[in-house]
Every structure is written in C-alpha cells, then in structure tokens.
C-alpha positions in Angstrom: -74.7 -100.0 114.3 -76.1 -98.5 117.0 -75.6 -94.5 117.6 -74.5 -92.6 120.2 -77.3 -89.9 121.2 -76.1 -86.6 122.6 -78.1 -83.7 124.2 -79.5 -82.4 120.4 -83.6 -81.9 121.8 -86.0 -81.8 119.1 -87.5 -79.0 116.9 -90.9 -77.9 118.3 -92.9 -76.4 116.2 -94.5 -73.6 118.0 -95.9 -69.9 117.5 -93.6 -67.8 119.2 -96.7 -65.8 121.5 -97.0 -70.0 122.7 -92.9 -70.6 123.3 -92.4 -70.4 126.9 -88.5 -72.2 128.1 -87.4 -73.4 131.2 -84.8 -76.3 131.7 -84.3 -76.3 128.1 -87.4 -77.5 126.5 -90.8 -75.6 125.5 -94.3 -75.4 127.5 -96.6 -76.3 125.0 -100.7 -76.9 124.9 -101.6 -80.5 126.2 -102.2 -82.6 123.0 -99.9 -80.8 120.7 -96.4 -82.3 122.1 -93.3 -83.6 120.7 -91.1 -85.8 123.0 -88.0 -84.6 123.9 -85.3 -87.0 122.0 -82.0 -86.7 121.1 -80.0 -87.0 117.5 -77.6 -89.6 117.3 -74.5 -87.9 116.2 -71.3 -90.1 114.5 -69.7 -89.4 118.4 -71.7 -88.1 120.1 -78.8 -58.9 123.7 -77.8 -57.0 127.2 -77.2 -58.6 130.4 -78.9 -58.5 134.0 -77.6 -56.4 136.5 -77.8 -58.7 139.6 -74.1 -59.5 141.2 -73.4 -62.1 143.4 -71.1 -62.0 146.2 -67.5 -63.1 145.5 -66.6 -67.0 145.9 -65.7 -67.8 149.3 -64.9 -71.3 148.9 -62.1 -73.2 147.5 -62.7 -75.4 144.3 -59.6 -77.8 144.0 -58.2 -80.2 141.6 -60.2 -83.6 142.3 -58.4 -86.4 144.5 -58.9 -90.0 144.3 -61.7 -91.1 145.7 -63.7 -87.7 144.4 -67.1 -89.1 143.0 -70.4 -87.7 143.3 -71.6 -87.8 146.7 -74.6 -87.7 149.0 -73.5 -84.3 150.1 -71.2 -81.2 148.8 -69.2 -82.7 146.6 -69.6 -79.7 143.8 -68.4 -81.9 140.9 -68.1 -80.4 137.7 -69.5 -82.9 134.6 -69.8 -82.0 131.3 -72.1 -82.7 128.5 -70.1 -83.7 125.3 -70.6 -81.8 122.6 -69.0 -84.3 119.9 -68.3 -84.4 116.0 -67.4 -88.0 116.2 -67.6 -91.1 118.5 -65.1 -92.8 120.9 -62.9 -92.4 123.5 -60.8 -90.2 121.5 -63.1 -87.5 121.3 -64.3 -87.9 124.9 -60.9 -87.2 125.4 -60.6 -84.0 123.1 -64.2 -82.6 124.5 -63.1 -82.8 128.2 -59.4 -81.4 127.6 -60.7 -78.7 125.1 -64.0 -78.1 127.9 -61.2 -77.8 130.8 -58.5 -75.8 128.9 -61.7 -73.2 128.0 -63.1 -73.2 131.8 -60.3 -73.7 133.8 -62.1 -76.5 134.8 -61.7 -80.1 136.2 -64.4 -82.6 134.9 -64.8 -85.8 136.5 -68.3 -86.7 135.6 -69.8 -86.8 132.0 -73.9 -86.5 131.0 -75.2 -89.0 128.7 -78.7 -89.5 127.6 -80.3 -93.3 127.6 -83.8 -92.1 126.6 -86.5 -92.5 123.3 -85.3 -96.7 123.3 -88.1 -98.6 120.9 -88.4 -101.2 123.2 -87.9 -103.0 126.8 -84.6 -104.9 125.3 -83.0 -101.9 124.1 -83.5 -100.1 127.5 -82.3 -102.7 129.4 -79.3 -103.1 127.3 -78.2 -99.2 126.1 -75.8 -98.2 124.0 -73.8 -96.7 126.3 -72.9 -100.1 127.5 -71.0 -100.5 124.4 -67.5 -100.2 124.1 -67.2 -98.6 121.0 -68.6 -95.4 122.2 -65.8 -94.6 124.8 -67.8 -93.8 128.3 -66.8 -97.6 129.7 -63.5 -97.0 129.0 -63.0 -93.3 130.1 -64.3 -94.2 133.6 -62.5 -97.3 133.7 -59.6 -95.4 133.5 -59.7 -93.4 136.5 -62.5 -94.9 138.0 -62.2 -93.5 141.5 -62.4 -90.0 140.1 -64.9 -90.8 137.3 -68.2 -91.2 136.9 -71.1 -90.8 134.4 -74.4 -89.1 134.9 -77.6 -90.9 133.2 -80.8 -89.4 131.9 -83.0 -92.4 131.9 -86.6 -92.6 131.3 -88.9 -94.7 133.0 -90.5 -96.2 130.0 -89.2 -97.1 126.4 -91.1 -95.4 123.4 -94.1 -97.5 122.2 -95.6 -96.5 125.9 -95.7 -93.3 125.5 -99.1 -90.9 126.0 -98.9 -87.5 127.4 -102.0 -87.4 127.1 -103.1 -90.3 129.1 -100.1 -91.1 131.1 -102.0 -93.6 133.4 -102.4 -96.1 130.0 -98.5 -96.7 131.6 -98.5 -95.4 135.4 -100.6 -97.7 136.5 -98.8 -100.7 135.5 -95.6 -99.2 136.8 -96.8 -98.2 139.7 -98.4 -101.8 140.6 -94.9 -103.0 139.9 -95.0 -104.8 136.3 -91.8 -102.8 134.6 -90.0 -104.1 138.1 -88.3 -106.8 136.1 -86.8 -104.2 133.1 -85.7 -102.0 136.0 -83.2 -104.8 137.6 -81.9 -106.1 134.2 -80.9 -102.4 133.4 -79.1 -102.2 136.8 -76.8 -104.8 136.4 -76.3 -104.3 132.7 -74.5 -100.8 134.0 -72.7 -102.8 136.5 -71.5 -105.2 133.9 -70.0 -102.4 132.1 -68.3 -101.1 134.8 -71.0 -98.0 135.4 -72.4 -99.2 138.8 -71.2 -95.7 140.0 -73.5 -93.8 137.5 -75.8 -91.6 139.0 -79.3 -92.0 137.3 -81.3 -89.3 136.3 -84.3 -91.8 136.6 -87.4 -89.6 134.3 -86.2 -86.2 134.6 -87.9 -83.2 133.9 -90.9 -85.1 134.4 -93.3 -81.8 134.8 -92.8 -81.0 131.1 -95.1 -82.2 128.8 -92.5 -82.6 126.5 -91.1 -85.6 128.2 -91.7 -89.2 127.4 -92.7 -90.1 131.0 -94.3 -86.9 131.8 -96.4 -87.2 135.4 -99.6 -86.5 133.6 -101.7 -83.2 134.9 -103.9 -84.8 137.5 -103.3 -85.6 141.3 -103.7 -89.0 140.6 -101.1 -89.5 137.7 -98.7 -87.6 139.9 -98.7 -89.9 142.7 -99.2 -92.9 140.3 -95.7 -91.5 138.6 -93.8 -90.8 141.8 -94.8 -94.5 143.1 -93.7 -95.9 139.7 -90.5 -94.2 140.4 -89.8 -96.2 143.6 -90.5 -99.0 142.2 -87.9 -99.0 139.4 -85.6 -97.7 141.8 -86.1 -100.7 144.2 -85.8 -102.7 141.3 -81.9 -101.1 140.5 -81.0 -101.4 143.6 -81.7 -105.1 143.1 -78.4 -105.4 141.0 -75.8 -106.9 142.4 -72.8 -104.4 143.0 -74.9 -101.7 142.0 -73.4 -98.4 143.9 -76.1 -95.4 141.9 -77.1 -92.7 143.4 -81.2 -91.7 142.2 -81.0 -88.3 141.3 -85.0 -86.8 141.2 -84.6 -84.1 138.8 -87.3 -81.8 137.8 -87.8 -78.8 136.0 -88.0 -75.2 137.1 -91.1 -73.3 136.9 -93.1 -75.8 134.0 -96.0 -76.9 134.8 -97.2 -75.4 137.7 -97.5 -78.5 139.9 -95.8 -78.5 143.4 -93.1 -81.0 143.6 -94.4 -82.9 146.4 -97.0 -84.1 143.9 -94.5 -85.9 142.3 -91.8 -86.9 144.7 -91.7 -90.5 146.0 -90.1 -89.9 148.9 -86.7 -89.5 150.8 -85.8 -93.9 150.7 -85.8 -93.4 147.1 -83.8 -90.4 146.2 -80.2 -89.6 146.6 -80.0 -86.2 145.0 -82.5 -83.4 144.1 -81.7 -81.8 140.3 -83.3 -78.9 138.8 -82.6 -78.1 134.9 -83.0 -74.6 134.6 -81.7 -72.0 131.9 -81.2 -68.0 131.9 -84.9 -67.3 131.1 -88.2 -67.5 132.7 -90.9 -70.1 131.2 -93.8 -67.4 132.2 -92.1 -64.6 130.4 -89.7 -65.9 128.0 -89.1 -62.7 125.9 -88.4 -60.5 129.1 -85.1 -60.1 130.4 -85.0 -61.3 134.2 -82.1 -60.6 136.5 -81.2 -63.6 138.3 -83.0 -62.1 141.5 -86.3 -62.3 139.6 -85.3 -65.9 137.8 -84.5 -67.2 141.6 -88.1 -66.0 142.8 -90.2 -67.3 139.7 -93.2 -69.9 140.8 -91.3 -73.1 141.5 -87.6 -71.7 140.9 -85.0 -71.6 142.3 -86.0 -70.5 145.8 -88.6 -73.2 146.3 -86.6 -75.7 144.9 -83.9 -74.7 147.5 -86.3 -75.0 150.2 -87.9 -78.3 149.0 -84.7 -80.3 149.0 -83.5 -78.5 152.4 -86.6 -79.9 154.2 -86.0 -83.2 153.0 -82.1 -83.2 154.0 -81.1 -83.9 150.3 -78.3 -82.3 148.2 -79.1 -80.4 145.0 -77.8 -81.0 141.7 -77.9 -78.9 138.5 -77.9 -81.7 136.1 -78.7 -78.7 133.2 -78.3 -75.4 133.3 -76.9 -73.0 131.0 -77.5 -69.4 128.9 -79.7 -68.6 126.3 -79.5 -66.2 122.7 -82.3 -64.8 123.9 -83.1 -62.4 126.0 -80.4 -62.1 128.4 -77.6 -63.5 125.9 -73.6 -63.4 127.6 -75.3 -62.8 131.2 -72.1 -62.8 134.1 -74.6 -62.7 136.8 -77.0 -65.1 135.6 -73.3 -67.5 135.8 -72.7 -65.4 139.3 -75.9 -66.1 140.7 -75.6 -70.3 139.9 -71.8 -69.9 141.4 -72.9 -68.7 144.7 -75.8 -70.9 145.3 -72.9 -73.7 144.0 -70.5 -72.4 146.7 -73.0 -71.8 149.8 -75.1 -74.9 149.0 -74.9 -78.6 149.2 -74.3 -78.9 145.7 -73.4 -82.5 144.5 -72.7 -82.0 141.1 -73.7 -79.2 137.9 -73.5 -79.8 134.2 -73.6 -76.3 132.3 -75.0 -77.4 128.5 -72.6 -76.3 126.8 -73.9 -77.9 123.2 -73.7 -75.5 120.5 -77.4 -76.5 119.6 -78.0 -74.2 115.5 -82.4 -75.6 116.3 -82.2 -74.3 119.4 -80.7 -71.0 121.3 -78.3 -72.3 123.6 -75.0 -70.6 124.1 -71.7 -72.3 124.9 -68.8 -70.6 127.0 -66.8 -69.1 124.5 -65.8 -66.6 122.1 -69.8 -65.8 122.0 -70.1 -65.6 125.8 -66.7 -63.5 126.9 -68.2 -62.3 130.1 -70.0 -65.2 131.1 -67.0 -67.1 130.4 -64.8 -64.9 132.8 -67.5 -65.9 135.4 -67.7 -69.0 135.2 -63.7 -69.3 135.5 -64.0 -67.4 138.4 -66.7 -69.7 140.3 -66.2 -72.7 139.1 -62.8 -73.0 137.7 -60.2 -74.8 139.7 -59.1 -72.3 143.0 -56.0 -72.8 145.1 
C-alpha cells in the first residue's frame, strides 16, 4: 500500500560552519546534495525586537464560495502534521490546528514529490481515497481546497548537477504528455481546484528539479515550466491556479532568471523561515530578514511589477536563533494584512531532525501573535 508523505524533509548531513537555512532546507556545496523528500508517515533563545503595526483588517469566518483566489483572498491552510492516515485525522489536525490558533482553515498542503517514475506522477497518491484529502474537500467543496507541491520531474531524472540532462527535454516539450494525464487525474478525484505548487523552491540545490546554476538552465527550467503548465491546463475541467514559488534568499539568482512569465503563473509564493540563509547563527529582527538579498522586499517588488498576488506556501519559526519570535509572526501578519496575499501555510510540523517550532506550548508569545493577526476577527 501506498503511503501518504507529509512535510518530514530529509537529514542533511552538513558541518555546521556550512548550514545556511532559508525556506526550510540547507544551502549546501554543488555536488554534495540530498534531495528534499518527504517520510511517508501511517497518516500523514531571545526574540527580535521589531513590532509591527496593529492589524487593520478584518479576518472573518470563510463563506461559501471562499477558495483561493487570483487576488487577496488571505486563506489560511494548514500542513498536517499526522500520526495516522485518513479523513479522521484530517479532521482531528484541522480542529486541533483551529482550536490552538483561533483559526479557520480551508485549504490543506500536501506534497506529490520524490515519485520513482512517470506513472506514479501522473497517478499520486493523493488521488486515493483512503488517505482522506478527496473526501475532505468533497465535503465542503466551495470552501475547500488543497495546495500541491509538485515537481516537475519524477526521481530517476534527477541531476543537480547537470540539470539540462532533463531541461532540455522539458523545455522542447517531451514531458507535455505526463503533464495532461496528471491534470485530469486531479480532476477525476475531484481536486481540479488544487492550486499547484508546480517545482517549488527551485533555487535550492536541494530540490529535485533545481534550475541548475547557469543562465541557460535557468531559462531552459522556467520554459519547461510553461510547458507542463500548458499541458495541465489541457485537462478537461481543470480549474488550478499555478502558483511559482521560490525560495528566499538561496541561491543568489534573480528570479527573473527563472520565471516563465505572467500567462503561466497565477500566484507568486516565497517559503521563507525566521532565519537568514547568509547568517544562519545570527539573530535577525524581521527588519533585517525583510531586507536580506532576494527577501522579502524584493520578492514584494517582483510580484507587484508583474500584477500577481503573493502566497506564503511555507513559512514558519525556528529553535534557533530567534526561537518564540512575536515579531518575526508580527512582521508576516502585516505584510498578510496590507498585501495581496492569496493564501499562507505556517509549518507547523513538529519536525525532532530538523528545528522547526510549532505554535504551542513551546512558542507562547508567538502563539499570542499569530491569534492576533491571523486568527478569525469580527
């Protein structure tokens, strides 16, 4: 039987003067990289000093018709952090993640990525009944929605370190065909409302379908992009919304090296985490995290230029160094508030290989925070 993969990434094995973290994965050397993958579960020290302004806008219970949009629609979705599979416990994960946050969820992450082969990525396992996503949207299906990490390519492509072996045939159009099967194996299954996270964090080497370090591989990628997005759209039915969604800081290569364009992207995410990927051991107020080389600022600016709505598909605290940070939470809020904001997912996976915090008994400031700008407002 088939199991379900959560957000669980990998154990890097890394010196810690070579750990630098941004959208939760590591920066490491070229040539020395493990893919980010995900476990397959049975169900899936101070603070900065930075304050944000106080919310000015109203965050209300959803009404029907409340799905992700092309715009502001500030959803709040949630990463399941399971002990068992099924619609039961998607059930107990969303009620436990709403009573904690004062939340509303409508929208829940999923990860589709490190398939061993064509078939399996056309077909995923979240297509499967027995895992409880089909169901839980078809419940309430004008409301709910899921969100999709899926990579471009299935596993026995893979080479960071050569990524055109697999860009160039991508971007000439060959993986087309995959693209459109995928696309109406999600509408079969009643997900034709996902939105895709089609190869995100693409600027980390970690990545299956990373864009490669050259010019070349960069525009090969983003034109391989289009193409499977064309091919999605082929699907009958098919209502997703392409959400390009990169990662802060890594890499140092400007996004419009890698974007393929406006017809071929509904939403612009950025996964990015309470610490800075060029000094990960030094605390940074959210100021300083906001201003980094390709952070939050120039992400900002990127998708207001292109007339897109952002999306925080991850984004969440660390152990280390800033630990239960309010204004790190704060500083995400107002941007969430002032913004067009489509949709965030804090990580709140209780991750023992790697230091993410949840909201909770570890985080009571944070936690009073992120009531306050993204709990549900009257």
């Amino acid at each position: 039987m088939r199991q379900l993969r959560v957000a669980i990434t990998a154990i890097v094995a890394l010196s810690a003067s070579a750990l630098a973290v941004s959208g939760g994965s590591p920066t490491i050397a070229r040539g020395s990289v493990t893919p980010r993958t995900f476990a397959s579960p049975k169900a899936s020290p101070t603070t900065t000093t930075t304050v944000a302004a106080s919310p000015t806008t109203t965050t209300s219970v959803p009404a029907p018709g409340d799905l992700i949009t092309t715009g502001a629609s500030r959803r709040e979705c949630l990463d399941p952090n399971f002990s068992d599979t099924g619609l039961a416990a998607i059930k107990i994960a969303v009620a436990q993640f709403d009573r904690v946050t004062k939340t509303t969820v409508t929208c829940l992450s999923a990860y589709l990525n490190a398939e061993p082969n064509w078939s399996q990525w056309e077909h995923p396992w979240i297509t499967s009944a027995q895992y409880g996503y089909t169901d839980w949207v078809k419940a309430k299906p004008l409301i709910r929605q899921l969100v999709l990490e899926v990579d471009l390519i299935p596993t026995p492509l893979v080479d960071v370190e050569d990524p055109l072996s697999w860009e160039e045939s991508c971007a000439q159009g060959d993986f087309n065909s995959y693209a459109t099967v995928l696309g109406k194996s999600l509408v079969a299954a009643g997900l034709g409302n996902s939105v895709l996270r089609l190869g995100p964090e693409m600027n980390g080497i970690w990545e299956e379908d990373y864009v490669g370090p050259t010019v070349e591989e960069q525009h090969l990628w983003a034109a391989c992009f289009a193409n499977e997005v064309k091919a999605l759209r082929e699907a009958p039915r098919e209502k997703f919304l392409i959400d390009w969604d990169a990662n802060a800081c890594v890499g140092d290569i400007p996004f419009a090296n890698f974007y393929p364009g406006n017809a071929y992207v509904d939403i612009l995410g950025l996964d990015i985490y309470d610490v800075s990927c060029l000094t990960p051991f030094v605390r940074q107020t959210f100021k300083q995290l906001s201003n980094v080389r390709d952070g939050i600022t120039t992400f900002e600016n990127f998708a207001a230029a292109r007339g897109k709505p952002m999306s925080f598909p991850e984004w969440g605290l660390k152990k280390y160094p800033n630990g239960d940070d309010p204004a790190y939470i704060a500083g995400m809020g107002a941007i969430f508030d002032r913004r067009d904001v489509a949709f965030e997912t804090y990580f709140n996976v209780d991750v023992k290989i790697r230091p993410y915090l949840p909201l909770g008994r570890q985080t009571p400031r944070a936690l009073a925070a992120f009531k306050k700008w993204f709990g549900n407002r009257s």
